[in-house]
DSSP file (Angstrom, degrees, kcal/mol; ACC not computed):
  #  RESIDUE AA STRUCTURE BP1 BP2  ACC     N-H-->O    O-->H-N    N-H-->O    O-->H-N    TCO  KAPPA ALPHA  PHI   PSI    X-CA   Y-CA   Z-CA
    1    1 A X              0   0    0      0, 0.0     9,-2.0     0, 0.0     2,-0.3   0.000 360.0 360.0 360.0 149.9   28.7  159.9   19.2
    2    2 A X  B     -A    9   0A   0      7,-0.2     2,-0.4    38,-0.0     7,-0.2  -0.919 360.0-134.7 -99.5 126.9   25.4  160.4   17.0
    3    3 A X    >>  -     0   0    0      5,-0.7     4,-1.8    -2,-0.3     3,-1.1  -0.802  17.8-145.5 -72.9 129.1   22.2  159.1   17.9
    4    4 A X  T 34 S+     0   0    0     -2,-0.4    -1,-0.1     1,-0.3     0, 0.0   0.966  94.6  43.6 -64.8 -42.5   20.7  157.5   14.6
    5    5 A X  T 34 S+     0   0    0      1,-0.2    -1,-0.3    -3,-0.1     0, 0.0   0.048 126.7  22.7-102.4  35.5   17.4  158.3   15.2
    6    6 A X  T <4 S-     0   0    0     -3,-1.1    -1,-0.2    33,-0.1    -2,-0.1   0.100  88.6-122.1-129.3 -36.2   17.6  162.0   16.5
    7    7 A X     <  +     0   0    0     -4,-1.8    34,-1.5     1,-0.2    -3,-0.1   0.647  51.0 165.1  89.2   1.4   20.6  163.3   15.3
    8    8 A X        -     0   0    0     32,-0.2    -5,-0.7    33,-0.1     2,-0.4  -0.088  25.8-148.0 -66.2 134.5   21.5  163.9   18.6
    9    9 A X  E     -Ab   2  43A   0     33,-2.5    35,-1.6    -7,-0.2     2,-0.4  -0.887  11.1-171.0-114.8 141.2   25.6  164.8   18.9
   10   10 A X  E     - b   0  44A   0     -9,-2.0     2,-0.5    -2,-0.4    35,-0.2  -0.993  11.4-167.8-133.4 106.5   27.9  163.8   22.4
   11   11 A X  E     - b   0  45A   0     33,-2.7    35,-2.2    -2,-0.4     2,-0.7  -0.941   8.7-179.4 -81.4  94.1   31.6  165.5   22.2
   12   12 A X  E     + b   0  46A   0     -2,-0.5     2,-0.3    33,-0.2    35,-0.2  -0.878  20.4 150.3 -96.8 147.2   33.8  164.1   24.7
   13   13 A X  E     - b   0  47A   0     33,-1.5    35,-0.7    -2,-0.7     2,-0.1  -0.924  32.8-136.3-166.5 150.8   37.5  165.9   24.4
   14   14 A X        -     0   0    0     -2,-0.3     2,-0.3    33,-0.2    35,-0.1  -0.428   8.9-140.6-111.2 169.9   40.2  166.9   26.2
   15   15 A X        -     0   0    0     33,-0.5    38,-0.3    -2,-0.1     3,-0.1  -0.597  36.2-101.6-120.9-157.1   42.2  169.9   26.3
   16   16 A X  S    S-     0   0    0     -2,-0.3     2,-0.4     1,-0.3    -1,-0.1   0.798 100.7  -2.2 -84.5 -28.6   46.2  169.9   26.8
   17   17 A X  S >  S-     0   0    0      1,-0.1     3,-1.1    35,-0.0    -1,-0.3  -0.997  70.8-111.3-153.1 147.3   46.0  170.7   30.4
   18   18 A X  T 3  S+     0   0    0     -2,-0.4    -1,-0.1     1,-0.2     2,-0.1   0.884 117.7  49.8 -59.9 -24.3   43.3  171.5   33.1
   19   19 A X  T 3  S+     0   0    0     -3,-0.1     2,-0.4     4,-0.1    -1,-0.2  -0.350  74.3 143.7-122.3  57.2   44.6  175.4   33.3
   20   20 A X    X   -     0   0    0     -3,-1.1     3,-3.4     1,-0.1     4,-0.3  -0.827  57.6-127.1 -72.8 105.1   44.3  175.5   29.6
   21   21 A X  T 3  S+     0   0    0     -2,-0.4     3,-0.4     1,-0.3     4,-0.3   0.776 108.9  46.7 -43.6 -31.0   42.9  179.6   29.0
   22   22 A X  T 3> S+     0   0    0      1,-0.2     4,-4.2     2,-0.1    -1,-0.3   0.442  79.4 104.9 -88.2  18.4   40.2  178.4   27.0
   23   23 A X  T <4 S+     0   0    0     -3,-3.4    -1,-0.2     1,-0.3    -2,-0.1   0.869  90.6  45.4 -53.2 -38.1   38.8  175.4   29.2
   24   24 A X  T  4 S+     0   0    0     -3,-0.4    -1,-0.3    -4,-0.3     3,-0.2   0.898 122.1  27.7 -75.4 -65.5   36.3  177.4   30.0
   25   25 A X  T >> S+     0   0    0     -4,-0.3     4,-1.6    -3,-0.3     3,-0.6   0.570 101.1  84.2 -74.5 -37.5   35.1  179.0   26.9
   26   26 A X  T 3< S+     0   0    0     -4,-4.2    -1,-0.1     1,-0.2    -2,-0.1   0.343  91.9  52.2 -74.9  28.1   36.3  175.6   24.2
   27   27 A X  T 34 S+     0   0    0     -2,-0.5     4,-0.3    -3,-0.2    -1,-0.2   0.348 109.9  43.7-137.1 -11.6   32.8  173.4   24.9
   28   28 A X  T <> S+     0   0    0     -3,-0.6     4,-1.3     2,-0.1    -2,-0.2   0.618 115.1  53.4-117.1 -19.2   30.7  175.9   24.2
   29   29 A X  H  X S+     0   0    0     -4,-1.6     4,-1.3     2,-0.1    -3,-0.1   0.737 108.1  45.3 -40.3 -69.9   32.8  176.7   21.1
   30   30 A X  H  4 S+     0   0    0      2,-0.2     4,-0.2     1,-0.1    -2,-0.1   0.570 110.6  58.4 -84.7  -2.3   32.9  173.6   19.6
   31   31 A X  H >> S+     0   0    0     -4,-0.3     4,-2.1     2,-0.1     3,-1.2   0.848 104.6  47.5 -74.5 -64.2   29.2  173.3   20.3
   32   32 A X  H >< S+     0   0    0     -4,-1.3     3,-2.7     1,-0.2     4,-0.2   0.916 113.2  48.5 -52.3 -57.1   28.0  176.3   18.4
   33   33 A X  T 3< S+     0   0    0     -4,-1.3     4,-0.3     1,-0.3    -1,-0.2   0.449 112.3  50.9 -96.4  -7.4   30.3  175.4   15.2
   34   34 A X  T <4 S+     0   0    0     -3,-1.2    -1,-0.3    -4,-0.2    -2,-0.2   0.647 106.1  57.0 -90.0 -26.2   28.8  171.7   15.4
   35   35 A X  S << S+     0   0    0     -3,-2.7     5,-0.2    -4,-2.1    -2,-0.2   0.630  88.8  70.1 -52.4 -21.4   25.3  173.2   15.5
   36   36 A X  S    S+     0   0    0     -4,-0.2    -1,-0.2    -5,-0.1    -2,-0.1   0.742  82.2  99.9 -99.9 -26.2   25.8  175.1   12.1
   37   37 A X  S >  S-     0   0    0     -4,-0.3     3,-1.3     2,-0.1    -3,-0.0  -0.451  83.1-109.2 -71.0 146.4   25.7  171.5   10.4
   38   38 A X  T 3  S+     0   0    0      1,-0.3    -2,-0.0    -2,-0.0    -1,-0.0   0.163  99.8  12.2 -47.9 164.1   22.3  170.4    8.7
   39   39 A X  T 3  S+     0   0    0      1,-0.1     2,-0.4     0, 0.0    -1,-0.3   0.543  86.8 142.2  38.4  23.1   20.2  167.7   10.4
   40   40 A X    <   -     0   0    0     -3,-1.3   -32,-0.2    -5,-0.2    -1,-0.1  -0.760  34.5-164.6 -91.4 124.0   22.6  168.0   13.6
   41   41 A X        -     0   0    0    -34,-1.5    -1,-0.1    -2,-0.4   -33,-0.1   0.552  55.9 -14.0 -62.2-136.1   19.9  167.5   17.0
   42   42 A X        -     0   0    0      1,-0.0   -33,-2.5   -32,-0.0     2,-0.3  -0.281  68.8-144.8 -71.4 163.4   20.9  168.5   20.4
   43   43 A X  E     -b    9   0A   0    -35,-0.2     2,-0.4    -3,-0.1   -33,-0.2  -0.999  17.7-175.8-130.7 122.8   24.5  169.1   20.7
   44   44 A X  E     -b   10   0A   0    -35,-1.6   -33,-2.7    -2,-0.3     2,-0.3  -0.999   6.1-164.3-128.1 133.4   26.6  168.0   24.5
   45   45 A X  E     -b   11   0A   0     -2,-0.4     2,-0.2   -35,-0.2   -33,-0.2  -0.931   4.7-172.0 -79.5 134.2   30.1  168.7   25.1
   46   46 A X  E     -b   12   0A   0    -35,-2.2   -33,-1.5    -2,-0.3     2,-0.2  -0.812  17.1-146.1-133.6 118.7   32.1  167.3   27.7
   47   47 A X  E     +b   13   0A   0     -2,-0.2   -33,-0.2   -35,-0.2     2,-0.2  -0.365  33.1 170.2 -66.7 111.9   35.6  168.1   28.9
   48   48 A X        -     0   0    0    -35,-0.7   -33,-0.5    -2,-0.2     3,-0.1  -0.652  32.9-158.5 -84.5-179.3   37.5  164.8   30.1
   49   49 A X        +     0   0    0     -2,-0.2     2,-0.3     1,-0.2   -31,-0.1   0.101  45.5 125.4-161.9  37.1   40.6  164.0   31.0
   50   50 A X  S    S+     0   0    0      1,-0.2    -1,-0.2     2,-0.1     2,-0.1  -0.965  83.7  22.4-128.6 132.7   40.9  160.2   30.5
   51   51 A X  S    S-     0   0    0     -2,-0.3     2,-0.6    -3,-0.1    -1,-0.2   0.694 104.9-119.3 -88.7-177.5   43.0  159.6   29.0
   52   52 A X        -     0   0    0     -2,-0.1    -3,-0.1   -38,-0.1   -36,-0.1  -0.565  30.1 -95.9 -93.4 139.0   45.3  162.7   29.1
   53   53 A X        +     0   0    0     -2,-0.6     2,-0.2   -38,-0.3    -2,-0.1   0.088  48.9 168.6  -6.8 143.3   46.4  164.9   26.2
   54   54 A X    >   -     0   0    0      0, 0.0     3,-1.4     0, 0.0     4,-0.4  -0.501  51.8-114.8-163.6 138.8   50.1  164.0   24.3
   55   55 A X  G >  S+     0   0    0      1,-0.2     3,-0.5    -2,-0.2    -2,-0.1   0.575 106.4  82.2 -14.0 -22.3   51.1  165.0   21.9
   56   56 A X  G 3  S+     0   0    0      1,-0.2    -1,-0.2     3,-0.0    -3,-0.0   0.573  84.7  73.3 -85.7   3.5   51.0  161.6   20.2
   57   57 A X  G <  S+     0   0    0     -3,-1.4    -1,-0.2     2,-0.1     2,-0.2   0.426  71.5 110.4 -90.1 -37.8   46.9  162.5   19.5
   58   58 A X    <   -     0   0    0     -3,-0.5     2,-0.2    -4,-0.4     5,-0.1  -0.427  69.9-133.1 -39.2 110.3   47.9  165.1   16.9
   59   59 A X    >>  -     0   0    0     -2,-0.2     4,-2.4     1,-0.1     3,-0.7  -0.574  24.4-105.5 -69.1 156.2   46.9  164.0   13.5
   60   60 A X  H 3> S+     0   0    0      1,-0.3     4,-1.3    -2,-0.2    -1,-0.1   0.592 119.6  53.4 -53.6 -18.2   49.4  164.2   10.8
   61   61 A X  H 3> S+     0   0    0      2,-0.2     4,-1.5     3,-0.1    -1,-0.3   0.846 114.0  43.3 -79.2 -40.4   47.8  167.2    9.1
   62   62 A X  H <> S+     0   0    0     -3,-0.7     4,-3.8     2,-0.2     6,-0.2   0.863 109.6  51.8 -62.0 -27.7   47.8  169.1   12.5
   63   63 A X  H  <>S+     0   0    0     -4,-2.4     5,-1.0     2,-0.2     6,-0.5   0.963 112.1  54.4 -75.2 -45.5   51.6  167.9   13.3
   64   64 A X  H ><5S+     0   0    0     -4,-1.3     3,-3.6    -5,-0.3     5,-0.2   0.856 118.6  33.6 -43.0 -93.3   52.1  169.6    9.4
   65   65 A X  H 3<5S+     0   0    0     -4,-1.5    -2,-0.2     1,-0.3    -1,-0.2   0.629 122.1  47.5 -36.6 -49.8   50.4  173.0   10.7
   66   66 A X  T 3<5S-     0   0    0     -4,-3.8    -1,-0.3    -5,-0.1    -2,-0.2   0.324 107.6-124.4 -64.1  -7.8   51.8  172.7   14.0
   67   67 A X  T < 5 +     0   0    0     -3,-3.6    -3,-0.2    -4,-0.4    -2,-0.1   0.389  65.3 135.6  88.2 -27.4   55.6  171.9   12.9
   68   68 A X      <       0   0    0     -5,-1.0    -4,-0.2     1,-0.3    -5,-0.1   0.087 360.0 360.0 -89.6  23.2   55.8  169.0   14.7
   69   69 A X              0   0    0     -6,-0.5    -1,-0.3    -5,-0.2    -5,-0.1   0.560 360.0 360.0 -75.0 360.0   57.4  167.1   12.2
């Protein structure tokens, strides 16, 4: 989500599993690289996990990179 009148950015995202190596490390990742856009406010990540990861989430340019076609 964007707040219109801030610019303020809310990430929710899930990862494939809870003892996924980067759980730790991917929110604060994807934070910095969401900072580096113009007019972007405050930046929050937050890990969920509703609903959970499948595969079926991929988009079709990632199932191309990934193989999964």
């Amino acid at each position: 989500d964007i707040a219109p009148e801030s610019n303020d950015v809310f990430i929710e995202m899930t990862l494939t599993s809870p003892g996924c190596p980067v759980a730790g490390e991917m929110p604060g990742m994807i934070e910095s690289a969401v900072r580096t856009v113009n007019d972007v406010g405050n930046v929050k990540v937050e890990i969920v996990w509703d609903p959970p990861w499948h595969q079926s989430m991929i988009t079709p340019a990632g199932r191309s990179v990934l193989g999964l076609e």
